[in-house]
N, C-alpha and C positions, 0 to 999 in steps of 0.2 A: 302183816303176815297172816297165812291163814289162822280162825280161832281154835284148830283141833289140835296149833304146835304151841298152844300157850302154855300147858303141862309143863313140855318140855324143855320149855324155857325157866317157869317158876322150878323144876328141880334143878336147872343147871346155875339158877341163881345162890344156890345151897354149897357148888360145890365149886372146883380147880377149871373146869370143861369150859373155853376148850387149851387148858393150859392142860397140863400133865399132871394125873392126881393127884404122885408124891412132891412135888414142889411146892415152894412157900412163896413164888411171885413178890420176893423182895427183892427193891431196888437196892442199887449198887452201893448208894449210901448207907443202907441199914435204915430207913425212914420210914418208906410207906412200902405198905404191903395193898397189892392190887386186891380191892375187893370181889369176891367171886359174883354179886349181884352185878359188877360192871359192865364185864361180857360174857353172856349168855350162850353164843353159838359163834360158829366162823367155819367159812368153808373159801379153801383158797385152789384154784387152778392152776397145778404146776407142768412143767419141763416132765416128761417120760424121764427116769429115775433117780429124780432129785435124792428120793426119802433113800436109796442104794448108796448113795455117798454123804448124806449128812441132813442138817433138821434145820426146820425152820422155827422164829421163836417171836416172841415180842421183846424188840429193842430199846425203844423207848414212848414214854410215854408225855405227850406237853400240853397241859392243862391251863386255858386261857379263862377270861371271863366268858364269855359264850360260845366256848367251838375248846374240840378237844379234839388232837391228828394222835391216830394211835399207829406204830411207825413198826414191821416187820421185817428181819435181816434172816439170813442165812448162812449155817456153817457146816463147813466140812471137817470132819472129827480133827486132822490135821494143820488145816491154815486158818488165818482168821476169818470172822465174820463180815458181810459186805448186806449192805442195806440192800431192797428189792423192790419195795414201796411202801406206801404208805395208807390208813382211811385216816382221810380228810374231812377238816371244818362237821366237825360229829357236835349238834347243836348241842349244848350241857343244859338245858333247859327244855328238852322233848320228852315224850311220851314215856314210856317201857316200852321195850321190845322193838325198836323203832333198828330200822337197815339201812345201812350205806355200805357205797362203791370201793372196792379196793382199786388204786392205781398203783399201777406198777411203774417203777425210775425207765426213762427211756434210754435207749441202745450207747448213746455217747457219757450216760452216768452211772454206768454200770459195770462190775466184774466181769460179769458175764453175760452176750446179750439176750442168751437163750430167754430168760430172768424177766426180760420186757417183754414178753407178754401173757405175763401173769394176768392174771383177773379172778375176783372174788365179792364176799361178801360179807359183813361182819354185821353181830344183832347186839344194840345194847340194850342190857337188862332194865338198868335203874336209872334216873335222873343221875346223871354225873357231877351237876351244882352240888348234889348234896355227901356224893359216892366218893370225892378224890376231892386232896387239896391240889390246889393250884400251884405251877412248876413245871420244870422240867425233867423228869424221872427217866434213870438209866435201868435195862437190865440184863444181866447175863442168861446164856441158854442154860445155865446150870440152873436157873429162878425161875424161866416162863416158854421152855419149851413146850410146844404146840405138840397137842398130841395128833398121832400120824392119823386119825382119822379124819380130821376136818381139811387135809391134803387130798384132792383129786390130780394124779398124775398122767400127763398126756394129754391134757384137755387143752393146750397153749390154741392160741386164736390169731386169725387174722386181722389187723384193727385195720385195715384199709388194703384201697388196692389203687392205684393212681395211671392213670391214660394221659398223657401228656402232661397240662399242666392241670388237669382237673382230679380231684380224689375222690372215692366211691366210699361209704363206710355202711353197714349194719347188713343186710342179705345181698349179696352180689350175684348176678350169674354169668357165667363165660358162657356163650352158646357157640357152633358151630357154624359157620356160615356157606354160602356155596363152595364145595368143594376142600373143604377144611375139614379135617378130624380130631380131635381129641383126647388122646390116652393118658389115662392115668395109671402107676404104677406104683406100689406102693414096698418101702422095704422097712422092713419091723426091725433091724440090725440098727440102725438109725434114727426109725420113726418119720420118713419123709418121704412124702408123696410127692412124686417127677410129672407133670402135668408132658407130655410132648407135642406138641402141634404139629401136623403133616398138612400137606394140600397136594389135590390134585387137579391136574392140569384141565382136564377132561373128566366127565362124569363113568368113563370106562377106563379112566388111567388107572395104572397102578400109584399108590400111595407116594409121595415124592417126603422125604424127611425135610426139616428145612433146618438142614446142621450146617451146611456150609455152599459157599456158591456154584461149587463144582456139581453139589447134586442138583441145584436147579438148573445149573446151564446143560446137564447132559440131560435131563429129562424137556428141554425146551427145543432142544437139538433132535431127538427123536418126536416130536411134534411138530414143526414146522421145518428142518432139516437144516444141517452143517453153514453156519452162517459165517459170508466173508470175512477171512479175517486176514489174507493179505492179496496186493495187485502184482502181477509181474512179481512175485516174490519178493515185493518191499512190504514190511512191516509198518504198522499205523505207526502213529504219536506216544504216547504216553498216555493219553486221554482217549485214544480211540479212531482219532482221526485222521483221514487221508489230506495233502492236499494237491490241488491243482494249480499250476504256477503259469500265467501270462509268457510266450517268448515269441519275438519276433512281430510277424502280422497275424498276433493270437491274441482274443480278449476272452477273459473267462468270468460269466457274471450268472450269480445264482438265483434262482426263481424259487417260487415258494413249493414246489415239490422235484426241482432239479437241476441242470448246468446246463448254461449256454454256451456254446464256444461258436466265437464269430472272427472273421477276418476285416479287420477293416481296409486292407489293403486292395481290396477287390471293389469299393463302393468308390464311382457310382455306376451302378450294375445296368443291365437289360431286365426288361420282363418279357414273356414268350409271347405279346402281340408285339410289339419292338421287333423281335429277331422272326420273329414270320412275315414282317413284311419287309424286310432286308432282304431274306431269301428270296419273294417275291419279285423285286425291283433288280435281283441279280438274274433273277431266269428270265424277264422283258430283255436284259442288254444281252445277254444270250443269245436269246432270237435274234433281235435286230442285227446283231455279229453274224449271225448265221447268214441271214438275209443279202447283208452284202458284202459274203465271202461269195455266195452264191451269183450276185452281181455282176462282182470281180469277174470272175472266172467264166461268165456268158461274153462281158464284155474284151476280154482277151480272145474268146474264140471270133470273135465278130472283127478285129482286128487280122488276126493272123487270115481269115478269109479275105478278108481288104486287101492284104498284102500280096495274097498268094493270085487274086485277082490283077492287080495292076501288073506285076512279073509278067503273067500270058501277053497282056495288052502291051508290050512294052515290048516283048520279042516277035509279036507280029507285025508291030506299023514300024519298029525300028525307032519310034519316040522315046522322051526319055533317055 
């Protein structure tokens, strides 16, 4: 500790501080009385308005061969008292003036959880080997109520903050990231601050709340627009999905960004040199049909004049 608070620690070894002047810090047996050179100072970090409903005190005290846990509860002028934590393993063999860590009982050992996360500090004055017998010593808040100054109210902490399965502990910071905002709000009715995260879509979007999925899907719907959500008026799945069903000479097989729909009742096909040269070979017989329609029809006139000749030759010589 700094050397300008040794003063006021050598006066606080004289006196009650930081118990309460008029009390006499006798335990519950009637045996030992807590020497004032014990504890010199103590400053404890409570809940916003503990001291409004009731007082914290020293409950007991357990004195070993080299470690002494000195153990701090809590009461409300009406119900009983409930333990809140403790300073631990306090060497009995250290310095003067020497400081240790108050722990607070965690959220599942506790009355109330508000209580864990307490935090503090306590100074012992004097060698404890020689300041207290050894035991385990009880006390009432009527014997070693804490006076209300060494309570700082409203100072609770946060002892971690954990991102999946990893924990963060001692300065943490949440930063904003692209498109992410931050609001803090604070209500003094309470004493709690509502951290709100928004994100926006676009760095000209409007702020999008992220309370529920209706305000993301409508804000995602006014940025890239009204997305399917049914075909011919049939509704997806359950999960979201459509599906496409095989019938007949239909095969339906999926690629890696979409559907193929094939017939296989049509293989095995033509390709367009195949049927251009079909066309081809059909307009050659075309012609040649042409040709000896053409033929024909020379050859029937060549006839009919044969005939129409030998008639004359037939009615002049009287032959035939």
């Amino acid at each position: 500790m700094p050397e300008n608070l040794q003063e006021f620690f050598n006066e606080n070894s004289h006196r009650n501080y930081p118990i309460m002047d008029d009390l006499n810090a006798r335990d519950t047996s009637d045996v030992l009385t807590l020497p004032t050179s014990l504890i010199v100072d103590m400053q404890l970090a409570a809940p916003s308005g503990s001291l409004d409903d009731g007082n914290f005190f020293i409950s007991s005290v357990v004195i070993r061969r080299y470690t002494v846990d000195v153990q701090i509860s809590y009461k409300v002028d009406s119900e009983l008292p409930f333990v809140v934590g403790s300073f631990f393993n306090i060497d009995t063999f250290a310095g003067t003036n020497q400081s240790y860590t108050f722990v607070a009982l965690p959220q599942d050992q506790i009355d109330n959880q508000f209580f864990s996360d307490m935090s503090g500090t306590i100074v012992i004055g004097t060698n404890t080997a020689s300041a207290i017998t050894p035991g385990v010593w009880e006390f009432e808040i009527t014997a070693t109520q804490l006076n209300p100054t060494t309570v700082d109210e409203g100072l609770s902490q946060v002892r971690s903050i954990q991102v999946g399965t990893q924990k963060f502990f001692g300065n943490v910071i949440l930063k904003e990231g692209t498109n992410v905002t931050m609001t803090p709000v604070y209500e003094a009715v309470t004493d709690t601050t509502t951290i709100t995260v928004s994100a926006r879509l676009t760095d000209n979007d409007s702020t999008v709340t992220l309370e529920n999925d209706a305000d993301i899907i409508d804000a995602l719907t006014q940025l890239y627009g009204q997305p399917i959500t049914t075909i011919n008026g049939i509704d997806p799945d359950a999960n979201g999905n459509f599906g496409v069903d095989d019938a007949d000479c239909v095969i339906v097989t999926g690629g890696s960004n979409g559907v193929t729909i094939s017939n296989p009742c049509s293989t095995p096909c033509c390709d367009t040199d195949y049927l251009d040269a079909a066309y081809e070979a059909l307009n050659q017989i075309n012609v040649r049909y042409a040709r000896l329609i053409d033929f024909y029809g020379g050859t029937t006139v060549n006839v009919d004049q044969i005939q129409q000749r030998l008639g004359l030759l037939e009615a002049q010589t009287g032959y035939f």
